[in-house]
C-alpha atoms as an extended CHARMM CRD file, in Angstrom:
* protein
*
       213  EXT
         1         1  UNK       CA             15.5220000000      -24.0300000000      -31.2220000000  PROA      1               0.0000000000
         2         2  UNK       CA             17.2680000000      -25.1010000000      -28.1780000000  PROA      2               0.0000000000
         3         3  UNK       CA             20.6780000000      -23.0250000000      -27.2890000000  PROA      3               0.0000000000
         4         4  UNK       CA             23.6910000000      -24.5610000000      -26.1590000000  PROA      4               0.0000000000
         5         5  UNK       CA             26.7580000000      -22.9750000000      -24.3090000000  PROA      5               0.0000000000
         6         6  UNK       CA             29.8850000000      -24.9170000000      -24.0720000000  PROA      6               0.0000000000
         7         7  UNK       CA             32.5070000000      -24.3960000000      -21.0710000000  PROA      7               0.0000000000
         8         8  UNK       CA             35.3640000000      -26.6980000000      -21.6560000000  PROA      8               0.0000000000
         9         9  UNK       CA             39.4210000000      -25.9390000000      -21.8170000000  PROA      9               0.0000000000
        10        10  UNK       CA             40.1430000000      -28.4340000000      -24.0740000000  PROA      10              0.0000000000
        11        11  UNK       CA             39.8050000000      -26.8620000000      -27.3450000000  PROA      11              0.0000000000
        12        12  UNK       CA             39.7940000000      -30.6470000000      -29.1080000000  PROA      12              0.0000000000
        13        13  UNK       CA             36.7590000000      -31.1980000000      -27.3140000000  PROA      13              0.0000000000
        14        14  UNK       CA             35.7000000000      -27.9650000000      -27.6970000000  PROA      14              0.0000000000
        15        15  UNK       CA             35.4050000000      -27.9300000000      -30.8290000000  PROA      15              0.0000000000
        16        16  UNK       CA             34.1870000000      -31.5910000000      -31.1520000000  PROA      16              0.0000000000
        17        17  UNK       CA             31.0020000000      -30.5140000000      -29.0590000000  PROA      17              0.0000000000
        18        18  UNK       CA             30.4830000000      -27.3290000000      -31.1340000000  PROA      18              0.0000000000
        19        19  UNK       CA             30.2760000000      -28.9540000000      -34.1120000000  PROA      19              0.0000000000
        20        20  UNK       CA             27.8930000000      -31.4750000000      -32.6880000000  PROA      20              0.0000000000
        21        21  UNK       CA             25.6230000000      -29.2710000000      -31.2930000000  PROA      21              0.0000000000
        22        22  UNK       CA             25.2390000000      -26.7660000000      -34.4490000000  PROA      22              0.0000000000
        23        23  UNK       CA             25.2420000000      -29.7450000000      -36.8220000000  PROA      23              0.0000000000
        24        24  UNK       CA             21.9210000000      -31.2580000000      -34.7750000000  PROA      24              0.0000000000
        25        25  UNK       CA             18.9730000000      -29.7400000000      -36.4080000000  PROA      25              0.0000000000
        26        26  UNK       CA             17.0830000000      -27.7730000000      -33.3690000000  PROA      26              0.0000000000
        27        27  UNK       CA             20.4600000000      -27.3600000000      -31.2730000000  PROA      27              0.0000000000
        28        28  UNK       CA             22.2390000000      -24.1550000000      -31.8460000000  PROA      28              0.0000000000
        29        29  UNK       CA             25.2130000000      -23.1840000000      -29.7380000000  PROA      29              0.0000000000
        30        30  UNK       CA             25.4220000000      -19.7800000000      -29.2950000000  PROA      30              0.0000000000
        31        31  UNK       CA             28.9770000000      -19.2270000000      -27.2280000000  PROA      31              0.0000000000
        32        32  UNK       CA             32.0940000000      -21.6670000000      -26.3290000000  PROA      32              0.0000000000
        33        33  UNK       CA             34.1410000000      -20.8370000000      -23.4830000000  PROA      33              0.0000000000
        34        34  UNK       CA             37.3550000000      -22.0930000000      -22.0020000000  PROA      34              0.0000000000
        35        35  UNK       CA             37.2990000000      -20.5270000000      -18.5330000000  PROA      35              0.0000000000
        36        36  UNK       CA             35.0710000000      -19.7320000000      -15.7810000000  PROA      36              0.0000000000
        37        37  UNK       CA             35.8210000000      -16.2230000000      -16.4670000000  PROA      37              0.0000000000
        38        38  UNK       CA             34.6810000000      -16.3280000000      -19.9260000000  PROA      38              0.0000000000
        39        39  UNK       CA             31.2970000000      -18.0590000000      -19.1500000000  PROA      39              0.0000000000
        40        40  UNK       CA             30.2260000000      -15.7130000000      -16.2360000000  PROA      40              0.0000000000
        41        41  UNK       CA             30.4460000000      -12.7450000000      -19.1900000000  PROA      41              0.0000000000
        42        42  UNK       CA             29.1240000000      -15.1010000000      -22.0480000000  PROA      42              0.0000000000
        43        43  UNK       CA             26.1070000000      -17.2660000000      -21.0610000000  PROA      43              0.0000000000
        44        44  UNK       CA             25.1760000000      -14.1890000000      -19.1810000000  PROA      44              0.0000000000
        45        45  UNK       CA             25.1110000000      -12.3050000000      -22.1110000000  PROA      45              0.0000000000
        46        46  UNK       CA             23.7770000000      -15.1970000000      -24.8380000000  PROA      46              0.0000000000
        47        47  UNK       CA             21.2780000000      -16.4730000000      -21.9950000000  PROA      47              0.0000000000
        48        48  UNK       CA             21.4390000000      -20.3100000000      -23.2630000000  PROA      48              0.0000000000
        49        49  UNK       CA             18.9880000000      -22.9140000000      -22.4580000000  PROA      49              0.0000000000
        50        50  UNK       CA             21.5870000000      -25.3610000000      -21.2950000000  PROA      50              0.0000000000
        51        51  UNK       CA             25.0720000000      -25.3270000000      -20.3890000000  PROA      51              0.0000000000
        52        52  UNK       CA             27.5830000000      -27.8150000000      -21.4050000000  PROA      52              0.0000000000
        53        53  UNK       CA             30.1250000000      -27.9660000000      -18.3100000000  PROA      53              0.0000000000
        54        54  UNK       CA             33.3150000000      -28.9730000000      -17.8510000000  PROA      54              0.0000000000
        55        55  UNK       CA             34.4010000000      -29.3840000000      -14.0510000000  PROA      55              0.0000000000
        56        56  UNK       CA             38.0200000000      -28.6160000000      -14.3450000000  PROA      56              0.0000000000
        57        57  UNK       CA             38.5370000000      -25.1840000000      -15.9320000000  PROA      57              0.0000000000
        58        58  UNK       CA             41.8460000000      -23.3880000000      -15.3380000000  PROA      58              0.0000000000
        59        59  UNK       CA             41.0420000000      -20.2920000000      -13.4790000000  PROA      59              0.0000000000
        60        60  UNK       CA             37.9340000000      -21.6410000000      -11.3530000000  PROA      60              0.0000000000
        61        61  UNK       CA             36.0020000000      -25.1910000000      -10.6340000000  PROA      61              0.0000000000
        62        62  UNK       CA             33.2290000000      -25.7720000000      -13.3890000000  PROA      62              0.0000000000
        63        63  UNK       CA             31.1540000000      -26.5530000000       -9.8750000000  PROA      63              0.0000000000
        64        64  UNK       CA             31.8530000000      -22.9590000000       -8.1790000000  PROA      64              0.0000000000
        65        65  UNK       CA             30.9090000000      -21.8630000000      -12.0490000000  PROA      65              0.0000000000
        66        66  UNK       CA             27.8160000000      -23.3810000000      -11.7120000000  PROA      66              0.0000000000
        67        67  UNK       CA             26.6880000000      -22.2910000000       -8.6510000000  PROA      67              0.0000000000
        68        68  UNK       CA             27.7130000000      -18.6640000000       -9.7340000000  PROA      68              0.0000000000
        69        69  UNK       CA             25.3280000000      -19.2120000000      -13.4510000000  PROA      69              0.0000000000
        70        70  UNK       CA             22.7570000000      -20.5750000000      -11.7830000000  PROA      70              0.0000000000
        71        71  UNK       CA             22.6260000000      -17.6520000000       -8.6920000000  PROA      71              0.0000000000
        72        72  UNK       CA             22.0530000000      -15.5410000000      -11.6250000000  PROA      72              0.0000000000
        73        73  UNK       CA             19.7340000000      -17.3370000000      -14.1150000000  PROA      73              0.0000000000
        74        74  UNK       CA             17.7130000000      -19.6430000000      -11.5370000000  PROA      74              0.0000000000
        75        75  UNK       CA             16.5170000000      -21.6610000000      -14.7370000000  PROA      75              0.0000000000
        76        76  UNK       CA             19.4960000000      -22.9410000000      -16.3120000000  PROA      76              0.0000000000
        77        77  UNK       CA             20.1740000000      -26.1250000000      -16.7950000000  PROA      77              0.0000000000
        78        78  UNK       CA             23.6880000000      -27.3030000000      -16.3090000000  PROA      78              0.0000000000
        79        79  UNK       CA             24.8420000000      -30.7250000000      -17.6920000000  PROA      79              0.0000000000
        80        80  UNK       CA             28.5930000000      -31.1730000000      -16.2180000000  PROA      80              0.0000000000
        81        81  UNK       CA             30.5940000000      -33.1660000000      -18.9110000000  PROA      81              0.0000000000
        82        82  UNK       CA             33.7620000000      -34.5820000000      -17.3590000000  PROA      82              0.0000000000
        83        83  UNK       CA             36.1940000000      -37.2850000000      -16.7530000000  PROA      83              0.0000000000
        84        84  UNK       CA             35.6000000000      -37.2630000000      -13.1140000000  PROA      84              0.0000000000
        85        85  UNK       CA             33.6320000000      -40.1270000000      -11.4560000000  PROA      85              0.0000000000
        86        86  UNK       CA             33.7450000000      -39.5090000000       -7.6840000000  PROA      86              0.0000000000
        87        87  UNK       CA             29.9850000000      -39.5800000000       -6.0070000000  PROA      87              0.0000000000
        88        88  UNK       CA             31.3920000000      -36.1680000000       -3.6540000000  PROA      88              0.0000000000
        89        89  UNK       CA             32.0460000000      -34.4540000000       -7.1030000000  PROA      89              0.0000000000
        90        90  UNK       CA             28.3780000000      -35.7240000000       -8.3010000000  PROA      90              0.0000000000
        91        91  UNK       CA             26.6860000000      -34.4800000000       -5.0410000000  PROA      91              0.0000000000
        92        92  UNK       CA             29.2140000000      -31.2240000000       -5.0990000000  PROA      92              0.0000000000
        93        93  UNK       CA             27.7630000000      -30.4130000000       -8.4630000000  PROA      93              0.0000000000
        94        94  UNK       CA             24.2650000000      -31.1000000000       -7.9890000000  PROA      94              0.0000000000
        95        95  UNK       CA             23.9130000000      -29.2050000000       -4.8080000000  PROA      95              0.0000000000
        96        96  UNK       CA             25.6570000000      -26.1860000000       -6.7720000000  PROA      96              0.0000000000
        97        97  UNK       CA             22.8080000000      -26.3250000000       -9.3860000000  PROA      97              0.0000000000
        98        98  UNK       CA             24.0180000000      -29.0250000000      -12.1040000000  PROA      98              0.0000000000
        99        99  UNK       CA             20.6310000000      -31.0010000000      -13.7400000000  PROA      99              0.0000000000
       100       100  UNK       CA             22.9910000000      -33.6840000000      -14.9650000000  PROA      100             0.0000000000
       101       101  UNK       CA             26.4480000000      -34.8470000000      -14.7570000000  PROA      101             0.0000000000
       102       102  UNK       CA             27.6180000000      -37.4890000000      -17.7680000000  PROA      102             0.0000000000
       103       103  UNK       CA             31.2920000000      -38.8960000000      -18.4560000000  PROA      103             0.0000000000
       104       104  UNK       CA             33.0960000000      -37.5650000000      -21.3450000000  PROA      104             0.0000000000
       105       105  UNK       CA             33.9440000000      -41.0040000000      -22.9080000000  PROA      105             0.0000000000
       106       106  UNK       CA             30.0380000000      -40.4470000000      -24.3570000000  PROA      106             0.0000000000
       107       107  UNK       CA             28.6560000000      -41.0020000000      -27.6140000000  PROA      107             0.0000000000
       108       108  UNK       CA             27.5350000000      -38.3140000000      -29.8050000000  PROA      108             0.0000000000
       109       109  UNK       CA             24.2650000000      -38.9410000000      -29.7880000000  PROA      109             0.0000000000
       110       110  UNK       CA             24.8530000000      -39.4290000000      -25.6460000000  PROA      110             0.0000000000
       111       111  UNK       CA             25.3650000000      -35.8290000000      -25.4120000000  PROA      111             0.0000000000
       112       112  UNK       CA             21.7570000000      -34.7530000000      -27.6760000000  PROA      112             0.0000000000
       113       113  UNK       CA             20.3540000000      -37.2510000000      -25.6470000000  PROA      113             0.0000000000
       114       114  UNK       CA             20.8430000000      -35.8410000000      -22.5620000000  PROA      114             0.0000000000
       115       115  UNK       CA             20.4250000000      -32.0040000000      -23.8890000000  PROA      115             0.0000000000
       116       116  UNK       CA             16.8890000000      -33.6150000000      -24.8540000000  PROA      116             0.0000000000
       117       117  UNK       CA             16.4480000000      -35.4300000000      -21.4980000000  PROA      117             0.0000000000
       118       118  UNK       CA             16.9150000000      -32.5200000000      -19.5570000000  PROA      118             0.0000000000
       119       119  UNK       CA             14.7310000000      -30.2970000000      -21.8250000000  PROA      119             0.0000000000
       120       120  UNK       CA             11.9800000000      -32.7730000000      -21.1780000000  PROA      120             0.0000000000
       121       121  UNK       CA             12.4560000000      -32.1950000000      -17.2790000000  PROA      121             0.0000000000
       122       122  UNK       CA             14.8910000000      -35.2700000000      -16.5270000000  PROA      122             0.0000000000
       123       123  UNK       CA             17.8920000000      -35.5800000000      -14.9240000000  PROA      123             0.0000000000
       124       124  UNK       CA             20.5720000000      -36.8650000000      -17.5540000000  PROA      124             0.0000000000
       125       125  UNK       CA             23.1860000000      -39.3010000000      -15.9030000000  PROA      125             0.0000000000
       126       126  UNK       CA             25.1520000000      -42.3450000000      -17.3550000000  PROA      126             0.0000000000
       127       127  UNK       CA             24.2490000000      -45.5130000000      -15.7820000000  PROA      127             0.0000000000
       128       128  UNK       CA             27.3550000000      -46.1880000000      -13.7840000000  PROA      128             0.0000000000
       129       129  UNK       CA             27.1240000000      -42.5460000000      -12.4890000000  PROA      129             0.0000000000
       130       130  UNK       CA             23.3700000000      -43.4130000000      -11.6990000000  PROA      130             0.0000000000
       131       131  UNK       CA             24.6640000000      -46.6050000000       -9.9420000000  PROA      131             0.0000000000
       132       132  UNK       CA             27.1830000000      -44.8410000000       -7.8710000000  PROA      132             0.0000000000
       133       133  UNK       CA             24.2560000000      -42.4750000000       -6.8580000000  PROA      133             0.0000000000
       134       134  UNK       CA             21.9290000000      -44.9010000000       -6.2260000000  PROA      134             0.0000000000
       135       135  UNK       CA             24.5170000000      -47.1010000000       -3.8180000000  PROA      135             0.0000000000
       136       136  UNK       CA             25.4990000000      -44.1340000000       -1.9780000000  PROA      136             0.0000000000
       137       137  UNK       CA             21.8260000000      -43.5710000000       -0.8500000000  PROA      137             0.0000000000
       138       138  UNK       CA             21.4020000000      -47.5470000000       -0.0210000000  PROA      138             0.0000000000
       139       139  UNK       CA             24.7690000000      -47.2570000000        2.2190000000  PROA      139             0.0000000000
       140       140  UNK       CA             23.8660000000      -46.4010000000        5.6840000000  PROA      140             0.0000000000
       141       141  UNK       CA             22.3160000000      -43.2240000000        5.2180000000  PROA      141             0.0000000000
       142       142  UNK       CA             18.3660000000      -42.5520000000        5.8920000000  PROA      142             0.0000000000
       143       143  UNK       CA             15.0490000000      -41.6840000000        4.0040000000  PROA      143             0.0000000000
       144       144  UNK       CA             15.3170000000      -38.5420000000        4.7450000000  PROA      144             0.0000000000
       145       145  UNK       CA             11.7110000000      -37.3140000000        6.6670000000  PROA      145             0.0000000000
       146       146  UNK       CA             10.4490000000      -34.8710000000        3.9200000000  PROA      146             0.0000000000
       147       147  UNK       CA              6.9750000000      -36.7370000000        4.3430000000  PROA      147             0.0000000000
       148       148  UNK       CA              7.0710000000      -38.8960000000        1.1130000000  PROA      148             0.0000000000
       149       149  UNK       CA              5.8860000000      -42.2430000000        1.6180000000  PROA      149             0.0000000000
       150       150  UNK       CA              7.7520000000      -45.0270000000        0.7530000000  PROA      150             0.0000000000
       151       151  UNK       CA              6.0150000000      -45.8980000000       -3.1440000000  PROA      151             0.0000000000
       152       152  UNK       CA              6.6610000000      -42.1760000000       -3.7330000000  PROA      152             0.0000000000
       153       153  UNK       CA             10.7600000000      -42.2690000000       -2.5200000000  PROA      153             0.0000000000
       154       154  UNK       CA             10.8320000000      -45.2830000000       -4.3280000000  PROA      154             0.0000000000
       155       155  UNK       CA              9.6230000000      -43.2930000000       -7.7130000000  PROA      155             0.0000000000
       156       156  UNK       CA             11.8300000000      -40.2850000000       -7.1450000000  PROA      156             0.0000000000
       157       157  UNK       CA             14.8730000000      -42.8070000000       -6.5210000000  PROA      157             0.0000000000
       158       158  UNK       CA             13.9760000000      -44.2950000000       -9.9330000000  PROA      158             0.0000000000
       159       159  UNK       CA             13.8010000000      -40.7820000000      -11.6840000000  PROA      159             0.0000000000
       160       160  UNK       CA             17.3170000000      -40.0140000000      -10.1390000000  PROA      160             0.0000000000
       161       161  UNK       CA             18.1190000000      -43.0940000000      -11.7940000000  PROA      161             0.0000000000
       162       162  UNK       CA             17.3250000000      -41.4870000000      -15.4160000000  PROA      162             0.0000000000
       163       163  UNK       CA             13.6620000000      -43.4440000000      -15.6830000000  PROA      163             0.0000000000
       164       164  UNK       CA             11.0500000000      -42.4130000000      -17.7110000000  PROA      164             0.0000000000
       165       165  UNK       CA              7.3800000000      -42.3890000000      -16.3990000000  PROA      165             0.0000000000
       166       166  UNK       CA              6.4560000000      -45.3420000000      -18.6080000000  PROA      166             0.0000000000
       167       167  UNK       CA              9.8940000000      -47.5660000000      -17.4050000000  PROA      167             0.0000000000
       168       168  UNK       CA              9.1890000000      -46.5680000000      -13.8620000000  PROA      168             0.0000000000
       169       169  UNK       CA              5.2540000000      -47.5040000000      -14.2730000000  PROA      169             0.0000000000
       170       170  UNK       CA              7.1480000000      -51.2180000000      -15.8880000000  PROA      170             0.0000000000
       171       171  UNK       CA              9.4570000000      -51.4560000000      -13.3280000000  PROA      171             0.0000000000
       172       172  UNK       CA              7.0150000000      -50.8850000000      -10.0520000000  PROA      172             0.0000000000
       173       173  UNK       CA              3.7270000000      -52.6270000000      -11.8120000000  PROA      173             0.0000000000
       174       174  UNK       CA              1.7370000000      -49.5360000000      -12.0430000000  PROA      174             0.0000000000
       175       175  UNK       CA              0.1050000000      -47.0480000000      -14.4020000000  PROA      175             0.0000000000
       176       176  UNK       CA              1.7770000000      -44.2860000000      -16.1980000000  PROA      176             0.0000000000
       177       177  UNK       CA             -0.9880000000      -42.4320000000      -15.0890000000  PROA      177             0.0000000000
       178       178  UNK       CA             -0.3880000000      -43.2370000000      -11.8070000000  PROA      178             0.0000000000
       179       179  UNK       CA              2.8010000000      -42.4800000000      -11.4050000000  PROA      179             0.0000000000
       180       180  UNK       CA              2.2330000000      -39.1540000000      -12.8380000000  PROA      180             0.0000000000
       181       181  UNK       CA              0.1360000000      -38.8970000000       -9.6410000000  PROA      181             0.0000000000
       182       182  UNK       CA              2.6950000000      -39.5470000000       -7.2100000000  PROA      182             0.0000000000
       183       183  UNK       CA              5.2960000000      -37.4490000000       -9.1140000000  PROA      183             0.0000000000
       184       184  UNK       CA              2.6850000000      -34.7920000000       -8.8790000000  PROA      184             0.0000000000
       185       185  UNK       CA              2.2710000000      -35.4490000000       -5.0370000000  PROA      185             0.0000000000
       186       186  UNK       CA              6.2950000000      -35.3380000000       -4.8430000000  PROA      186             0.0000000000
       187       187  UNK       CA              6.1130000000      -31.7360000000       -6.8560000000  PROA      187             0.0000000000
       188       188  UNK       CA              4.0660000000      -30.4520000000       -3.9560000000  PROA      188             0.0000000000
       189       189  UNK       CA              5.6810000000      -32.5730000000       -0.7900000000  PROA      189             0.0000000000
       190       190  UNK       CA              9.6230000000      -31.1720000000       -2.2140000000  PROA      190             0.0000000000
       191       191  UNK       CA              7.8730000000      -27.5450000000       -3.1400000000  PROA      191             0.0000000000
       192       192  UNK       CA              8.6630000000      -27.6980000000       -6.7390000000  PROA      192             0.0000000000
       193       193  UNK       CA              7.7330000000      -27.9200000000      -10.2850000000  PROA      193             0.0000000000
       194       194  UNK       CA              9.3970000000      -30.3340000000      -12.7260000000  PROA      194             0.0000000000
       195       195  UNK       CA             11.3020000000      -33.6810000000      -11.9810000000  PROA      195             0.0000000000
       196       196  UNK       CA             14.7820000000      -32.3270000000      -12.2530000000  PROA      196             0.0000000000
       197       197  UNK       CA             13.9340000000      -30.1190000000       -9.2050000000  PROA      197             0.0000000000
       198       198  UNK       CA             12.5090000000      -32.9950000000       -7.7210000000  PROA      198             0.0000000000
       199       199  UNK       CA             15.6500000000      -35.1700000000       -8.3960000000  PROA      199             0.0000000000
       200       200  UNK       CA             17.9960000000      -32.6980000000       -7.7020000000  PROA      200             0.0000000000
       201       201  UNK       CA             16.4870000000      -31.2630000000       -4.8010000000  PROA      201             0.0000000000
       202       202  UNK       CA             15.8490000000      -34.9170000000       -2.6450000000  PROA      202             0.0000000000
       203       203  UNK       CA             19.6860000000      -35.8120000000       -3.5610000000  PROA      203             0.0000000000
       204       204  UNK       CA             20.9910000000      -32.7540000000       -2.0440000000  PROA      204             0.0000000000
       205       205  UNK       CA             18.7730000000      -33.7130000000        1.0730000000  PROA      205             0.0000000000
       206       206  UNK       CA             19.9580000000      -37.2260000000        1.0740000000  PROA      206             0.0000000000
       207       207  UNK       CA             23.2370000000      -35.9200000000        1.0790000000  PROA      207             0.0000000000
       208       208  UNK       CA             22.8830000000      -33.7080000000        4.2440000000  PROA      208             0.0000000000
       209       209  UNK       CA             20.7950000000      -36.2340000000        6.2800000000  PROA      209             0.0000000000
       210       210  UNK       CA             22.1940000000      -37.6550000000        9.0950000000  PROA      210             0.0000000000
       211       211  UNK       CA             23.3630000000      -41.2020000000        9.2540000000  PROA      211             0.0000000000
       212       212  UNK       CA             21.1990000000      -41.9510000000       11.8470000000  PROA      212             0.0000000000
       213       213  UNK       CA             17.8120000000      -41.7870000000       12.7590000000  PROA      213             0.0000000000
């Protein structure tokens, strides 16, 4: 059984996503919350698997939320659901701790999807989001030197991109296998353990890397 909290103001949506979640077989949400406030006491208390987060709450940013949640519960896994497409607010929430950020004009099964995807160690995004992320890395900013070479940056790029092993092994014209290699050599360059930390990890330092060389 995978548990769900829900952070979101709105309480259409609210209750839309609550009766999603509990009427999924395996998906159980076990607290809804409307402010920041609220969620620091709940989903410490109910200690979720995944957090359903809205970025504007009315007493405090669903970003500074996360950051707060995931201070305190290191494995968390924050998916930010919001209206919001801005590549600072993307960046903003995945350098405060977010494994996926997806727009609220979704799909039901969008939402399970992405509960799944990040379950399974991915990092959920739509595809225009993944787009803007992607074009913000190919606009004059640098590899950043974390001593990847350039077939393994080009793998975690496609993971940040929402990939799966077999599409990426499609996509670049080699094994599964073998890109289970390199995403294992990427693990131990980036000093971590899953490809969410991976992903989430090399954007922030993309982010912060000077424009030049």
């Amino acid at each position: 059984m995978t548990t769900i909290a829900i952070v979101e103001d709105n309480n259409t949506m609210r209750n839309m996503l609550i009766e999603l979640i509990d009427s999924t077989p395996g998906y159980r949400c076990v607290c809804a919350c409307s402010t920041a406030r609220e969620a620091m006491t709940q989903v410490l208390k109910h200690r979720p698997d995944v957090v359903l987060m809205d970025i504007h709450l009315p007493d405090e940013s669903g970003i500074a939320c996360t950051a707060r949640l995931t201070e305190k519960m290191p494995g968390l896994q924050v998916i930010m659901v919001t209206v919001y497409k801005d590549t600072e607010l993307i960046f903003q929430a995945l350098k405060a701790g977010a494994s996926g950020y997806i727009l609220k004009r979704f799909r039901p099964e969008d939402i399970i999807q992405a509960i799944a995807e990040v379950r399974a160690g991915g990092v959920p995004m739509n595809r225009e989001i993944a787009r803007m992320v992607v074009q913000s890395f190919r606009a004059p900013s640098v590899t950043p030197d974390v001593g990847l070479s350039a077939r393994e940056a080009e793998i975690l790029d496609l993971v940040i991109e929402g990939l799966s092993n077999k599409e990426i092994a499609q996509k670049t014209n080699i094994s599964p296998g073998t890109v289970r290699n390199h995403l294992g050599n990427i693990f131990r360059k980036l000093h971590v353990r899953c490809r969410t930390e991976a992903a989430t990890k090399y954007v922030r330092i993309k982010h912060e890397t000077p424009g030049e060389k």
